[in-house]
C-alpha positions in Angstrom: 4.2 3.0 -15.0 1.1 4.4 -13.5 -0.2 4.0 -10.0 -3.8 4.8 -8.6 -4.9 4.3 -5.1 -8.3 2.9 -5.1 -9.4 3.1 -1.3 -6.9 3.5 1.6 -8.2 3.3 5.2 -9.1 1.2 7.9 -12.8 0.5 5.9 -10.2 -0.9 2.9 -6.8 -0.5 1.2 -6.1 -1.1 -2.7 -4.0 0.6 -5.5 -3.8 -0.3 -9.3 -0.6 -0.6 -10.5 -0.3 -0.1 -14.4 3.1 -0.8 -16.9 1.7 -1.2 -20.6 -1.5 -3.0 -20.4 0.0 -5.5 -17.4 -2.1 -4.5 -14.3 -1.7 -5.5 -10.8 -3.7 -4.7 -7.8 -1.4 -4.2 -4.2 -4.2 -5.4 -1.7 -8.1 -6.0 -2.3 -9.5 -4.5 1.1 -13.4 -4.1 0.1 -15.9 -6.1 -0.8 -16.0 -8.1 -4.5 -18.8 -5.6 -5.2 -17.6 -2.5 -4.7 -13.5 -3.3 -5.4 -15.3 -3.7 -9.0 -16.8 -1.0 -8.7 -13.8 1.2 -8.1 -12.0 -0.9 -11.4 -14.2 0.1 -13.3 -14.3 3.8 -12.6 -10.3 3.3 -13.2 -10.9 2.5 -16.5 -10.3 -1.8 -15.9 -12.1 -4.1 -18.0 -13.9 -7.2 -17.0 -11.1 -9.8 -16.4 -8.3 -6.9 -17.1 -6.5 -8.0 -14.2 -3.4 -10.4 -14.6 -1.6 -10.0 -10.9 -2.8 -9.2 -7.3 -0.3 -8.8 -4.7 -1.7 -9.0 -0.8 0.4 -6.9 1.9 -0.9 -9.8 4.5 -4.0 -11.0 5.8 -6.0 -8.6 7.5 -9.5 -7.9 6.1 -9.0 -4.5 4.9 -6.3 -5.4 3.1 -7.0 -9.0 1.9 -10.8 -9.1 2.0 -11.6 -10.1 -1.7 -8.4 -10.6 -3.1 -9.1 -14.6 -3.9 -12.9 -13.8 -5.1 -11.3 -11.4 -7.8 -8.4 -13.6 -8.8 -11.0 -16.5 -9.5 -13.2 -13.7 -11.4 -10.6 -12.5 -13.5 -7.9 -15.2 -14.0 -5.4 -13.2 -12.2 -2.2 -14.1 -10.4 -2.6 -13.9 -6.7 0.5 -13.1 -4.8 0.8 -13.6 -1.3 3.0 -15.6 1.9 2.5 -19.3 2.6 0.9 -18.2 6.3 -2.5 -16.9 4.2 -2.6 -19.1 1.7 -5.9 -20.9 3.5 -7.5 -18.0 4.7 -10.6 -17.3 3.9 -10.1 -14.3 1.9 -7.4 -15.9 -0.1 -8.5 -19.7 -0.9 -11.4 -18.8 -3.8 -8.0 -18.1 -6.0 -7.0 -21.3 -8.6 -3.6 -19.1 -9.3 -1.3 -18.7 -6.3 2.2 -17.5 -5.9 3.8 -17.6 -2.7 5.5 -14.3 -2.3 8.8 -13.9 0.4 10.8 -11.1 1.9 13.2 -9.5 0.0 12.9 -11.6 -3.5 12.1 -10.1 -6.7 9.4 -11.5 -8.8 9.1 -10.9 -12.2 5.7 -10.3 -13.8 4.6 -10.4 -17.4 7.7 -11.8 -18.8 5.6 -14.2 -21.1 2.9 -12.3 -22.6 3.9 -9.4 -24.3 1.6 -6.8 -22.4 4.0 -5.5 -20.4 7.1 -6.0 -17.6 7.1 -5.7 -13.9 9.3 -6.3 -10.8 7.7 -7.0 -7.5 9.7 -7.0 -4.2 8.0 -7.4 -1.0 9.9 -6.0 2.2 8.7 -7.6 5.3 7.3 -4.9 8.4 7.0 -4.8 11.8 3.4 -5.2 12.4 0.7 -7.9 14.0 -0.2 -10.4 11.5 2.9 -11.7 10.3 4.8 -11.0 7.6 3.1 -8.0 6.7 4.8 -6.4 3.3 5.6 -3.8 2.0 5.5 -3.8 -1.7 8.4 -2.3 -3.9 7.0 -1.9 -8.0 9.7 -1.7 -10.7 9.3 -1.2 -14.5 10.8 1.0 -17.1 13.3 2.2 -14.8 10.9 3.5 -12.8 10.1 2.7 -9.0 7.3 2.8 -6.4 7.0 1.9 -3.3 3.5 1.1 -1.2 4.3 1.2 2.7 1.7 1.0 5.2 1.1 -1.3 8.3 3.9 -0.7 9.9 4.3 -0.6 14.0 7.2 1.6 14.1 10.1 3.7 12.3 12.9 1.3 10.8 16.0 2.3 9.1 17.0 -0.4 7.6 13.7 -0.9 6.3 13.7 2.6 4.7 17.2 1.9 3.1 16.2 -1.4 1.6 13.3 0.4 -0.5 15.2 4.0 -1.4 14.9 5.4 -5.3 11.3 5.8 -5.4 9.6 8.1 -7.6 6.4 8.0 -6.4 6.2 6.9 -1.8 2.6 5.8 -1.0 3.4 5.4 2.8 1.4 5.0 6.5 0.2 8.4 8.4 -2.1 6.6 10.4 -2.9 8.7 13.4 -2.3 11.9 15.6 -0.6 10.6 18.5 -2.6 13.4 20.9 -5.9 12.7 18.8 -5.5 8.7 19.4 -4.8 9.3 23.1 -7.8 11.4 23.6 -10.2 9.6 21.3 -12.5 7.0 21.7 -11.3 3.7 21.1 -10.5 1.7 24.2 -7.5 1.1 25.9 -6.4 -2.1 24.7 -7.3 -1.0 21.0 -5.4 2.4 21.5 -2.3 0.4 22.5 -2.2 -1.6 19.4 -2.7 0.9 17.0 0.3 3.1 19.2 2.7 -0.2 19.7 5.6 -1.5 17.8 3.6 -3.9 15.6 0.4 -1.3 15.1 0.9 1.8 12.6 2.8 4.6 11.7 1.9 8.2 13.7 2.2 11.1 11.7 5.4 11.4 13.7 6.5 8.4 12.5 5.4 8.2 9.2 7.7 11.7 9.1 10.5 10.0 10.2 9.9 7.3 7.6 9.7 10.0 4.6 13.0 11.3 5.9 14.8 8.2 5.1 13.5 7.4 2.3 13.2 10.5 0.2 15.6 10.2 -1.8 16.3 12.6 -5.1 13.7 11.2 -7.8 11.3 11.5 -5.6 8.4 13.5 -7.1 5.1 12.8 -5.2 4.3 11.2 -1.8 0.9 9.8 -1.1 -0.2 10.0 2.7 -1.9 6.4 3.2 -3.7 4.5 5.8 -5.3 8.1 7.8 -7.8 7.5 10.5 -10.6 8.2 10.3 -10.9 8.8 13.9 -7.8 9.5 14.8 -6.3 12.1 12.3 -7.5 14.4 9.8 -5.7 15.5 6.3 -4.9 18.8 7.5 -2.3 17.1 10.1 -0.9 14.4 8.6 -0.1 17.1 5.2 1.4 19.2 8.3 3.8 16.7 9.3 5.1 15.8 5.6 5.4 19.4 4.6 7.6 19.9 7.5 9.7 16.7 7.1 10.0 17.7 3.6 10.9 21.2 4.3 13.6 20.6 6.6 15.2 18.0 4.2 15.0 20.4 1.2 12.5 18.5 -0.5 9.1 20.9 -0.8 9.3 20.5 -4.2 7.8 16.7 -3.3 3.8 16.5 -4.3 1.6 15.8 -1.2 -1.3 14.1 -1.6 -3.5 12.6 0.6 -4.7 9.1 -0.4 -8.8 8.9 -0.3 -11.1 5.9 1.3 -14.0 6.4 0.1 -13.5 7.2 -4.1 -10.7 6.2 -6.4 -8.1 8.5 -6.6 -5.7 10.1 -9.6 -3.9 8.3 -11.6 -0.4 9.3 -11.0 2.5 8.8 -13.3 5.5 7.0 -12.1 
């Protein structure tokens, strides 16, 4: 299985999710235009998609998910509660996707297996998954969106080999910033997204021993920077005996590696 994060910010989230020639896209957060534009630097073909899977409805997460499952005869996977947003409703394939059951992809056609398990989040446009990817024995797990730091959460989706999780923000650089108070308290409360803190805290949990690389999702632009966010998850790593763990930081504005499972 191979994983490659194809934008990852508040402008617009996707990753390509590869096992065999069965492909899946978790989350189509640009425009048709350029999320084809970004498949085709990764190598996908016209109509090489067979499955996308959306995290929940939010526009940068969501925002031409059903125009590309029309365009390429793919499998949209979603909850119920999006199902006639306008993102989603251009798709003639849907699958209504719940917490905590495991879906089974590509059983029928020979191009390759996948399990998908999506883990329901604390955040404000409910549910809002995370998304668990099984195949080969292998496991990763794509966690962002997420208001705050929740064990049981983190113990539900242990045994990953490859974490792409939330570090949103520096809590001193949101407080000082510019976005306004009401906005600053959503991204900071319960059912906003992870700090750097918190995303820490998260990694903690759920670094378990085959973990080999962790991919810092979701930064802000204006309210982080790479250099703090690979602070924190060094450090987490570090005290937990883990800094043999690959950091990366996921990119928003180019496709980035491709990253073996």
């Amino acid at each position: 299985m191979r994983l490659r994060v194809l934008s990852s910010g508040s402008k617009g989230n996707s990753t390509l999710i590869r096992a065999d020639e069965l492909r899946m896209l978790v989350d189509a957060g640009l425009t048709g235009t350029e999320m084809e534009r970004r498949l085709a630097t990764a190598g996908v073909p016209a109509r090489g998609l067979d499955h996308i899977a959306v995290t929940h409805g939010h526009l940068d997460h969501a925002r031409s998910a059903g125009l590309l499952s029309k365009r390429y005869h793919a499998f949209l996977h979603c909850s119920e509660a999006i199902q006639h947003n306008s993102s989603i409703r251009r798709a003639k394939l849907v699958r209504t996707l719940g917490g905590g059951v495991p879906v089974k992809l590509g059983e029928d056609d020979g191009r390759g297996r996948m399990e998908l398990t999506a883990q329901i989040l604390p955040h404000d446009a409910h549910p809002t998954f995370a998304m668990r990817i099984r195949a080969d024995g292998r496991q990763a797990v794509i966690l962002t969106d997420m208001g705050r730091p929740e064990k049981r959460v983190a113990e539900t989706l242990l045994g990953s080999h490859v974490l792409v999780l939330e570090f949103n923000h520096d809590d001193e650089m949101l407080a000082q910033g510019p976005y306004p108070p009401p906005l600053k308290r959503r991204v900071a409360g319960d059912h906003g997204h992870l700090s750097n803190a918190q995303g820490a805290q998260m990694l903690e949990w759920m670094a378990g021993p085959e973990l080999h690389t962790l991919v810092l999702a979701h930064l802000s632009e204006t309210n982080n920077t790479p250099e703090l966010a690979l602070a924190a998850a060094h450090a987490c790593l570090a005290r937990i005996g883990r800094a043999d763990v690959e950091v990366l930081v996921a990119p928003q504005h180019e496709v980035g590696p491709e990253l073996e499972v």
